[in-house]
C-alpha positions as CSV (number, residue, x, y, z in Angstrom):
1,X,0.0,0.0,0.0
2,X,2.8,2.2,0.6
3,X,4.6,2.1,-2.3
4,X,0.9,3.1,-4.3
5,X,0.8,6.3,-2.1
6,X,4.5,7.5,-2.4
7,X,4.4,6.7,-6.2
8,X,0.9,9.0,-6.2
9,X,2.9,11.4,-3.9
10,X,5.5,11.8,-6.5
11,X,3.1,11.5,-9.3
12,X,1.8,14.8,-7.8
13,X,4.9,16.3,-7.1
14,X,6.0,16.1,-10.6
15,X,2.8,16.9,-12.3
16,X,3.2,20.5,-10.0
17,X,6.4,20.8,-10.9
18,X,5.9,20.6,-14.3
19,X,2.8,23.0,-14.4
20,X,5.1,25.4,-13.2
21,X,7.9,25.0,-15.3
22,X,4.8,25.0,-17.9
23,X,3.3,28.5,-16.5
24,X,6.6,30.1,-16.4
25,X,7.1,28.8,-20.2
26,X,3.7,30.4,-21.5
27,X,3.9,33.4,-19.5
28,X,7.4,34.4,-20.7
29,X,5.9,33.2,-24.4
30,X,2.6,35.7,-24.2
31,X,5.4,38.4,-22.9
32,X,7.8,37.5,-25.5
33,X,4.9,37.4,-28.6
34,X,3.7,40.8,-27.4
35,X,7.4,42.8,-27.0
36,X,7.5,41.7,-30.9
37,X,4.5,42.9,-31.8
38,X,5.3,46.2,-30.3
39,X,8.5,46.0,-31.8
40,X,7.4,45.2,-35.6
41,X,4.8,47.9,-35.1
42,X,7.3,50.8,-33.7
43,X,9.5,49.9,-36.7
44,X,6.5,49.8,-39.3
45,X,5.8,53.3,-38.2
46,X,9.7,54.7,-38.5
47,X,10.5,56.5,-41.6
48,X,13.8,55.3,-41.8
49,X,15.8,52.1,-41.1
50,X,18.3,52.4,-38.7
51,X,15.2,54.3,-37.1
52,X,13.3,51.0,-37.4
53,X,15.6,49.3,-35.7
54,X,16.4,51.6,-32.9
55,X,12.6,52.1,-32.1
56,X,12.2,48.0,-32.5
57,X,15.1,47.9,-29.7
58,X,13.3,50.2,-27.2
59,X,9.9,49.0,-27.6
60,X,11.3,45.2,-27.3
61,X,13.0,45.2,-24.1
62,X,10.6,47.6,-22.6
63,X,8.3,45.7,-23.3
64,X,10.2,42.3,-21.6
65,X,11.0,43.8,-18.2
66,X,7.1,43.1,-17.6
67,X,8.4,39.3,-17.5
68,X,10.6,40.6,-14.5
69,X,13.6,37.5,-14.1
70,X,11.4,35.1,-15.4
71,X,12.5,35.7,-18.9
72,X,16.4,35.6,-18.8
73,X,18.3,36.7,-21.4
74,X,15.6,37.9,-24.1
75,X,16.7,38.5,-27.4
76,X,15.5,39.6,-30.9
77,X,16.5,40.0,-34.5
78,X,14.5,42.8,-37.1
79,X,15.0,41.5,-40.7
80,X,13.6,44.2,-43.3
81,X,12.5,43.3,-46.9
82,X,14.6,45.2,-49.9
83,X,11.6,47.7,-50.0
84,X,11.3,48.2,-46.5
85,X,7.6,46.9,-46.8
86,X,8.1,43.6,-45.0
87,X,9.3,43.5,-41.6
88,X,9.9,40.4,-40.0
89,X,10.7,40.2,-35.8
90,X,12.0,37.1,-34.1
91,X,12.9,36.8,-30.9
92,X,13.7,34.2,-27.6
93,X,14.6,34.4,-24.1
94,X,15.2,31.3,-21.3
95,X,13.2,30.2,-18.7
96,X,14.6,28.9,-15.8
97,X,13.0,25.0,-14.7
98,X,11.6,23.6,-11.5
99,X,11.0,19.7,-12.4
100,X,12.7,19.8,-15.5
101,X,16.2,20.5,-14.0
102,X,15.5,17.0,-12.5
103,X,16.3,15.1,-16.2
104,X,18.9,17.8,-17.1
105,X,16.7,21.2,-18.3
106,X,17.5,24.1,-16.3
107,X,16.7,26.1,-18.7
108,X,14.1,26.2,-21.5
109,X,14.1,27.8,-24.7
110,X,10.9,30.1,-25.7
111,X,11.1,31.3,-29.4
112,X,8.3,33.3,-31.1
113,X,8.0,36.1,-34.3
114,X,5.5,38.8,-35.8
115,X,5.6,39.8,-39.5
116,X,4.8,43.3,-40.4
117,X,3.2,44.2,-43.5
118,X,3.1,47.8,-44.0
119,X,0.3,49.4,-45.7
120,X,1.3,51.6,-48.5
121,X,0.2,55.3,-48.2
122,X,-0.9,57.8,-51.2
123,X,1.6,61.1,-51.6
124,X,1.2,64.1,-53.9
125,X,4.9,65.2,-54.1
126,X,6.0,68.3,-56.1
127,X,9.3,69.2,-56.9
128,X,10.3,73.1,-56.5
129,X,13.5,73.3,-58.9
130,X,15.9,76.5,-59.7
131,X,16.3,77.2,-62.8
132,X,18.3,80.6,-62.9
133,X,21.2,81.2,-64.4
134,X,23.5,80.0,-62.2
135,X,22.1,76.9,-62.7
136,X,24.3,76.4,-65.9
137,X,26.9,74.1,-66.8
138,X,27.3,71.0,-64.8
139,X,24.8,71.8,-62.0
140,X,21.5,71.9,-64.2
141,X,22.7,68.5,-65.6
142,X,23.6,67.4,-61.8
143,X,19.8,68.4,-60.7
144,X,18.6,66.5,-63.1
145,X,19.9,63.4,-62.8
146,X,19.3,64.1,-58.9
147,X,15.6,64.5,-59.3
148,X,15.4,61.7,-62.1
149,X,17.0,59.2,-59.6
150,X,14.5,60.3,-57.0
151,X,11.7,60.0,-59.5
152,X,12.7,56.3,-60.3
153,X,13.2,55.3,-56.0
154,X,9.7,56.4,-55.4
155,X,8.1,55.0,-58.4
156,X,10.2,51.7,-58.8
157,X,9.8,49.4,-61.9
158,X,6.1,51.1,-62.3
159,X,5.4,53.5,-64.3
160,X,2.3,54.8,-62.2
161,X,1.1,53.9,-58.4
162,X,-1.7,53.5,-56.8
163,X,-2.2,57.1,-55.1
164,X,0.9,58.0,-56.2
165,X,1.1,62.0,-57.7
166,X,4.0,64.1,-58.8
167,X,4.2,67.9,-60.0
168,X,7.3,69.7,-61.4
169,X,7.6,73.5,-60.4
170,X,10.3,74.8,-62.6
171,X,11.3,78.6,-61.4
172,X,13.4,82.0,-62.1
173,X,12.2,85.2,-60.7
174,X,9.3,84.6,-61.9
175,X,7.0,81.4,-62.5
176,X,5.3,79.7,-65.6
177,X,1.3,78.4,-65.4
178,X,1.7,77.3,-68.6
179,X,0.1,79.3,-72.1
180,X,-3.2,77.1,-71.8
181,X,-3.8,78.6,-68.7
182,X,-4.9,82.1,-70.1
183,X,-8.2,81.7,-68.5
184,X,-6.5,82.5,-65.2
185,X,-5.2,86.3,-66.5
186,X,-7.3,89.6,-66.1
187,X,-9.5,90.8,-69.0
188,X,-6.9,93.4,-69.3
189,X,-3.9,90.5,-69.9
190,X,-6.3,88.6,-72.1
191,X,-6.7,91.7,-74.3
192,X,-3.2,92.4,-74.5
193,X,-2.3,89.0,-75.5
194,X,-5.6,88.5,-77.9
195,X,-4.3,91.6,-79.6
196,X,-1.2,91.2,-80.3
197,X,1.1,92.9,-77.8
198,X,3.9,90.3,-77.6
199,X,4.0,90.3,-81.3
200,X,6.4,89.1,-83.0
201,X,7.0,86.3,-79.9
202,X,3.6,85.4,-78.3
203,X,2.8,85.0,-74.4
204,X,5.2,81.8,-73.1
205,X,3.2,81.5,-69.8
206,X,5.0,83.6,-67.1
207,X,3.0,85.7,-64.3
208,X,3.6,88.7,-62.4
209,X,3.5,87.7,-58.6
210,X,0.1,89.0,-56.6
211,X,0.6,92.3,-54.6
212,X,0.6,92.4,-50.8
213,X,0.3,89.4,-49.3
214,X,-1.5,87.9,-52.0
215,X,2.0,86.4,-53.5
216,X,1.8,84.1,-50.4
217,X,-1.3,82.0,-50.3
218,X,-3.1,79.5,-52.2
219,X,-5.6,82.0,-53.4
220,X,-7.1,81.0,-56.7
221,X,-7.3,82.4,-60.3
222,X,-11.5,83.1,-59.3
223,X,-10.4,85.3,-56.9
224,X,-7.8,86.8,-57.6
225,X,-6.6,86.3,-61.6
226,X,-3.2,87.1,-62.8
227,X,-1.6,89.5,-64.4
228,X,0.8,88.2,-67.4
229,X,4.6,89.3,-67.3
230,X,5.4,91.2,-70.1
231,X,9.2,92.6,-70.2
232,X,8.3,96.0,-72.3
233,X,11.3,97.1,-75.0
234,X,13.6,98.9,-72.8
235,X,17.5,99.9,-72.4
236,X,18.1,96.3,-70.7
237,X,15.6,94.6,-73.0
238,X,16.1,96.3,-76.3
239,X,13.7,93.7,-78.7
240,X,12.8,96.7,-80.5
241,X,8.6,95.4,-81.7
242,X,9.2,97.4,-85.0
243,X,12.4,95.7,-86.1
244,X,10.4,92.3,-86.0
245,X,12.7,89.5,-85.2
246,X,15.9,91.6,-85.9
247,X,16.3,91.5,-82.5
248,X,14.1,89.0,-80.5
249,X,16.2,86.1,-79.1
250,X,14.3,84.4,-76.4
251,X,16.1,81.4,-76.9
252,X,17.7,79.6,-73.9
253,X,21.2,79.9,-75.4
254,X,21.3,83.6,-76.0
255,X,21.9,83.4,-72.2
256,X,22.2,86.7,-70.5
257,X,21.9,88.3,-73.9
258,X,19.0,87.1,-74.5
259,X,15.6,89.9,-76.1
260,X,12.1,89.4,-75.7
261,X,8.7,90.2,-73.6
262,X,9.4,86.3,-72.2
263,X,13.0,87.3,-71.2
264,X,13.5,85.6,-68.1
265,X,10.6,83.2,-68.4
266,X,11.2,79.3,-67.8
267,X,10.0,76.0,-68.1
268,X,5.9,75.0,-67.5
269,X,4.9,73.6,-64.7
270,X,3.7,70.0,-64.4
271,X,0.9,69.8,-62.4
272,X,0.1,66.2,-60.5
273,X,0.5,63.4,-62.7
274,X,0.3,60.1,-62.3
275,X,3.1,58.6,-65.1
276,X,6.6,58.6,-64.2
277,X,7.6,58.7,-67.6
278,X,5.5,62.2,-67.9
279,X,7.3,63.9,-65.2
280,X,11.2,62.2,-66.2
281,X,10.2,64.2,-69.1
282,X,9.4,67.5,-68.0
283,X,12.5,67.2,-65.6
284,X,14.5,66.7,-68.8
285,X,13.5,69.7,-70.0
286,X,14.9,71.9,-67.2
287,X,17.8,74.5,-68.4
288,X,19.3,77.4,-66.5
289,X,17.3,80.6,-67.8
290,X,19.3,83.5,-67.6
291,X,18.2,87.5,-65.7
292,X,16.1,88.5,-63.7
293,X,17.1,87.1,-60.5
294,X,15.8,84.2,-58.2
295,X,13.0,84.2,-56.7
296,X,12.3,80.9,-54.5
297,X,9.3,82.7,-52.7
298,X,7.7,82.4,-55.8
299,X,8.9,78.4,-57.0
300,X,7.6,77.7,-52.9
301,X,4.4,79.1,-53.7
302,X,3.2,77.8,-56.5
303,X,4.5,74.4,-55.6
304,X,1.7,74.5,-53.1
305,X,-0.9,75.6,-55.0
306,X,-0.4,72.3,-57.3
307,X,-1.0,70.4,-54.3
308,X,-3.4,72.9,-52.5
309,X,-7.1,71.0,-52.6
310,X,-8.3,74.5,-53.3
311,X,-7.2,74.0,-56.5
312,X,-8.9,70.4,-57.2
313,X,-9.9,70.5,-60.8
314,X,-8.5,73.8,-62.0
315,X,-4.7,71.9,-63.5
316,X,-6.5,70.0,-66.3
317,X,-4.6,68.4,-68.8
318,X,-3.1,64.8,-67.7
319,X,-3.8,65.9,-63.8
320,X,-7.0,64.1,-63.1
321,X,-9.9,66.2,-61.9
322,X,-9.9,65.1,-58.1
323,X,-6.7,66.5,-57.5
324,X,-5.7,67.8,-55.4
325,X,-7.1,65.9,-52.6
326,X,-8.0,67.7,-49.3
327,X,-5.4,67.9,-46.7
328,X,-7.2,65.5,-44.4
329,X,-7.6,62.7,-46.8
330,X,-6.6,59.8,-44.8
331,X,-3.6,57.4,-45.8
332,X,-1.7,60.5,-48.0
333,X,0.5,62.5,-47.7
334,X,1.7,65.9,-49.4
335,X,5.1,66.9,-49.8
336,X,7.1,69.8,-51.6
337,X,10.9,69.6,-51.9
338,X,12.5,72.8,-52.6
339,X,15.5,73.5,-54.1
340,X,18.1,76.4,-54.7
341,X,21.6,77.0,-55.6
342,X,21.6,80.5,-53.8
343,X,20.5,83.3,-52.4
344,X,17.0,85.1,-53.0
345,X,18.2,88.2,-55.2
346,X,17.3,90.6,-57.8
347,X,19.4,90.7,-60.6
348,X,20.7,94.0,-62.1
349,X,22.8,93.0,-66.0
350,X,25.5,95.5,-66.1
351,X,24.8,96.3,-69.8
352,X,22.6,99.0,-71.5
353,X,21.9,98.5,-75.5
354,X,21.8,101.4,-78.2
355,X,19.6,101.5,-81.1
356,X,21.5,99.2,-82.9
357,X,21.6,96.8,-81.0
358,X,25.1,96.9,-79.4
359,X,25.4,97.0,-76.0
360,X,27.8,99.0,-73.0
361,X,28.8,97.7,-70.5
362,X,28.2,100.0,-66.8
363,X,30.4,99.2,-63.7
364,X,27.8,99.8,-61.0
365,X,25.6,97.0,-59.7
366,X,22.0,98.7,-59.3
367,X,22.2,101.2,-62.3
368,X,22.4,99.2,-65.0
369,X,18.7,98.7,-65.6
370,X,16.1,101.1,-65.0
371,X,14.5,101.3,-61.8
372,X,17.3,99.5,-60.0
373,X,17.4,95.9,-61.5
374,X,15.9,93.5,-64.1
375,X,12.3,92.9,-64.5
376,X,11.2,90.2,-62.7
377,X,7.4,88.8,-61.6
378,X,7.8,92.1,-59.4
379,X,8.5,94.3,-62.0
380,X,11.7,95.8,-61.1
381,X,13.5,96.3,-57.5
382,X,12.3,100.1,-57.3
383,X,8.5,98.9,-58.0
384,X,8.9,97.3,-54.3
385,X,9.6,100.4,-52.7
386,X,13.6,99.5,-51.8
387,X,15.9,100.9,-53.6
388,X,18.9,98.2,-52.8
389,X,19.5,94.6,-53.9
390,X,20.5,93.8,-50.6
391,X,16.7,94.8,-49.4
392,X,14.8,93.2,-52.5
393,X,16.5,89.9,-51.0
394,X,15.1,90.7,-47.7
395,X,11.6,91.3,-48.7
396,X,11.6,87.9,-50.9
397,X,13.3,86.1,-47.9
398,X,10.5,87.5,-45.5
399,X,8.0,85.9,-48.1
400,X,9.7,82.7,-48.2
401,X,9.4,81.9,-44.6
402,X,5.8,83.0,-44.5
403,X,4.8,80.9,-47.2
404,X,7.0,77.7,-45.5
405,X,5.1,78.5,-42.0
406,X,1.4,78.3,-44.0
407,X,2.2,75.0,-45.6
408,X,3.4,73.8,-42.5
409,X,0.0,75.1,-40.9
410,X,-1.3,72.8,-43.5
411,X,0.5,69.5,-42.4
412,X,2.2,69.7,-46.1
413,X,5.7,68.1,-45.6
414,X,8.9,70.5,-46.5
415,X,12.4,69.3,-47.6
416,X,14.7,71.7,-48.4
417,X,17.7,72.0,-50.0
418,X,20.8,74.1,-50.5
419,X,23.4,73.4,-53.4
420,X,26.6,74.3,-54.3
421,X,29.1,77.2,-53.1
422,X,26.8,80.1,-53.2
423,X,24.0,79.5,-50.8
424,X,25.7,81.8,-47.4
425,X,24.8,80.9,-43.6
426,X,21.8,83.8,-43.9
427,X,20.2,81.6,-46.8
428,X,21.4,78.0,-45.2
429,X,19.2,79.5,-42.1
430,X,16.1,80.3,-43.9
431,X,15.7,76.8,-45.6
432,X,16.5,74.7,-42.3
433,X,14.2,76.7,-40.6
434,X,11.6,76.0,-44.0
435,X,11.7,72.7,-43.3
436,X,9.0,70.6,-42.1
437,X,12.8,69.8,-39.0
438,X,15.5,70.4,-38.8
439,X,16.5,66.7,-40.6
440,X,14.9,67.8,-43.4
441,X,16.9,70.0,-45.0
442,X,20.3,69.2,-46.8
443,X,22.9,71.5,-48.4
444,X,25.0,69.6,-50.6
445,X,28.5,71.6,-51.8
446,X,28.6,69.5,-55.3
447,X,26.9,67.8,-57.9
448,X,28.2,64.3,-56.1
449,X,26.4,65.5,-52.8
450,X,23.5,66.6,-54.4
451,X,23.2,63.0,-55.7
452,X,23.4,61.9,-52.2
453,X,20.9,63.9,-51.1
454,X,18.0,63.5,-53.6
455,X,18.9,60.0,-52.9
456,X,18.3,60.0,-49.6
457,X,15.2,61.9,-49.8
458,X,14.1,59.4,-52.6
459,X,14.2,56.5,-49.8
460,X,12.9,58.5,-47.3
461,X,9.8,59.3,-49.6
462,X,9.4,55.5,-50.6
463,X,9.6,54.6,-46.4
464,X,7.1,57.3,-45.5
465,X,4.0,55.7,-48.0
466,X,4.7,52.8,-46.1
467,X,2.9,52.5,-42.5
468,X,1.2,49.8,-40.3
C-alpha cells in the first residue's frame, strides 16, 4: 500500500512541478509574442531604417522587463525586406525550470515572431526646382539626374502607383502656369495678349507675382486672376517690336543676352500626374534661364498651390480632376521639396543696348537697368519700394518663410535644399528653418552630394507611403 501512495505522492509532485515549469514557459511566451508585436509595429511606423531598428530595440526590451527575471536573457533580430515593406521580428529568451532540472533542463528555450506588413500610403509630391542662371553648366545637368534618380526610388519598376502623384515647379524670378492657362489672367492680360502685344514672340506662360500678401497664399485664379509678365522694350531689354525678329532672341542659349517680352521666363509647370515617364520628361526639359534674378518665394508658392485642394480640378490636362485631394484625406500624404543653388536676389545685368543693337557695358551694380534691377514677376526692384538689392532679398526672404510656415500650418511636408558654393549661412538659415525639422533640409556643396541627397530623400519618400 505504501509504495501506491509514495508513487501518487511523487506522481503529484512532478505533475506540479511541471505546471510550473509550464506556466513560467507560456507566461514568458505571451510576454515574449507581445514585445515583438510592439517591436514590428514601432519599426512599421519609422521612416527610416536604422530608425526601425532603434525604435524596434526600445519598444522590445521595454516591453520584456514586464516578465521581471522570469524571462532571462531575451533577445530579438528585425530582418527588413529590400523595400522596406516587410518586416519580420524574431525573438527568444530562457526560462529557468523547476522539475525539468531534474532530467537535465535548467533552462528552456521560448522562441516566437511577428511579420509586419506595411500598408502603402498615397503622396502628392511636387518638386520646386531652380532654374536661374547659375544653374548652368554641370549643376542643371547634376539636378537633373538628382531629381530623375529620386523620381525612379519612389516609383520603382512602375510607371504609375496606386495614389501616387508628382508635379514639377520649374522657377526664375518669376513662375510659368503654362500658355493654356490664359483663362487664369485679367480681362486686361487677355486683351493684350488676344491683340497682339507680344508680337512678333507670343505670351510663353509667365505671371507677375500678386501684390501684398497675395503672393503668399493659395488664393485662386477666381479670386484673384493674374496678371501676365510682359518685359516691355527697354535699355536692358532692347527687342525693339518694329524691327520684328531683328532682335528677338528668347532662346535659352542667348543666355544673359538674351531679347524678348518672355525674357526671363522658364519651363511649364507639371501639375500632379500620375506617369513617371510624364514627369522624367518635364525634368529633362529643365535649363538654367538666364536674368532677372531668383525668386524661391515664388517656386515655394506655387509648388503649393499644385497640391493645394483649393485648387482640385482647375490643372487639367493629364492631372485628373480630383486633384488635389483635401489635406485630411486619410492614408496620404503631401510633400514639396525645394531646391536652390543660392540666395534670394534681384538681378541688375551691367549692360545697357543702343539703337542698334550693341550694347555698354556700366560698372555699377543697381544702375544698370532702370529702376534699379531687371524685370522680374515684381516688376523691377524700385516697384517694391527699396531701392537696394540687398533689401529686395530681404523682402523675398521674408515671403519665403511665410509661405514655408502656412504649408506647415497645413500638415504639407517640407524638404529643403541648399546646393553648391553660393548659398551663405543667412540663406542656409532660412531653408533649415523651412523645413517641415531640422533633418529635413540638406545642403549639398557638389553635384556628387547633391546626388546623395536626392537620394536620400528618394528613400525617405518610398519609407514614409509605407505604414502599419
Amino acid at each position: 500500500m505504501m509504495p501506491i501512495i509514495a508513487s501518487g505522492i511523487i506522481t503529484c509532485i512532478g505533475a506540479a512541478g511541471l505546471a510550473i515549469d509550464a506556466t513560467r514557459m507560456f507566461y514568458v511566451h505571451d510576454v515574449l509574442q507581445k514585445s515583438l508585436d510592439s517591436a514590428g509595429l514601432a519599426a512599421g511606423h519609422a521612416m527610416y531604417e536604422d530608425q526601425m531598428e532603434s525604435d524596434a530595440n526600445d519598444f522590445f526590451y521595454a516591453n520584456m522587463s514586464a516578465a521581471g527575471g522570469v524571462a532571462i536573457d531575451p533577445d530579438f533580430d528585425i530582418d527588413i525586406s529590400p523595400n522596406n515593406k516587410v518586416i519580420t521580428v524574431t525573438g527568444t529568451a530562457k526560462v529557468a525550470t523547476t522539475f525539468m532540472r531534474l532530467f537535465g533542463y535548467d533552462k528552456i528555450n521560448v522562441n516566437a515572431s511577428t511579420e509586419i506588413t506595411r500598408e502603402t500610403r498615397g503622396m502628392e509630391l511636387v518638386l520646386v526646382m531652380d532654374n536661374t542662371g547659375s544653374m548652368r553648366g554641370t549643376a542643371i545637368t547634376a539636378m537633373k539626374n538628382a531629381a530623375a534618380d529620386l523620381v525612379e526610388t519612389v516609383y520603382g519598376d512602375n510607371d504609375t502607383n496606386p495614389n501616387l502623384w508628382v508635379g514639377l515647379v520649374p522657377y526664375t524670378a518669376m513662375v510659368n502656369i503654362g500658355s493654356q492657362h490664359s483663362d487664369w489672367l485679367t480681362w486686361d492680360s487677355r486683351n493684350d495678349i488676344a491683340n497682339g502685344k507680344y508680337s512678333p514672340s507670343s505670351w510663353k506662360g509667365c505671371v507677375m507675382a500678386r501684390e501684398g500678401d497675395g503672393d503668399e497664399t493659395d488664393e485662386t485664379p477666381d479670386d484673384a486672376p493674374f496678371t501676365s509678365m510682359y518685359w516691355a522694350n527697354s535699355t536692358d531689354n532692347m527687342w525693339n517690336p518694329s524691327s520684328g525678329k531683328y532682335f528677338l532672341n528668347e532662346g535659352n542659349n542667348a543666355q544673359n543676352d538674351g531679347r524678348g517680352p518672355n525674357l526671363g521666363c522658364g519651363p511649364a509647370i507639371t501639375p500632379l500626374v500620375a506617369s513617371k515617364a510624364t514627369v522624367l520628361a518635364a525634368i529633362d526639359e529643365m535649363l538654367p534661364w538666364h536674368r532677372g534674378g531668383t525668386a524661391s518665394n515664388l517656386g515655394l508658392v506655387w509648388g503649393w498651390r499644385v497640391i493645394s485642394p483649393g485648387w482640385r480640378g482647375l490643372w487639367g490636362g493629364d492631372s485628373p480632376a480630383n486633384l488635389p485631394l483635401a489635406y485630411n484625406t486619410p492614408f496620404m500624404n503631401k510633400v514639396v521639396v525645394l531646391l536652390t543653388d543660392g540666395a534670394n536676389q534681384f538681378y541688375d545685368w551691367n549692360y545697357r543696348y543702343y539703337m542698334d543693337g550693341s550694347k555698354l557695358r556700366t560698372t555699377t551694380s543697381g544702375t544698370a537697368g532702370p529702376d534699379g534691377s531687371d524685370y522680374t514677376a515684381y516688376g523691377r526692384l524700385n516697384d517694391m519700394g527699396v531701392y537696394s538689392l540687398p533689401d529686395g532679398q530681404t523682402i523675398l526672404d521674408t515671403k519665403l518663410a511665410n509661405t514655408c510656415a502656412d504649408m506647415k500650418a497645413e500638415g504639407i511636408i517640407l524638404y529643403t535644399i541648399t546646393f553648391g558654393s553660393s548659398p551663405n549661412s543667412q540663406t542656409k538659415s532660412l531653408y533649415r528653418t523651412c523645413a517641415s525639422n531640422t533633418s529635413f533640409y540638406y545642403h549639398a556643396p557638389n553635384d556628387e552630394e547633391l546626388a546623395e541627397v536626392f537620394d536620400t530623400i528618394g528613400k525617405q519618400l518610398s519609407n514614409l507611403r509605407l505604414s502599419q
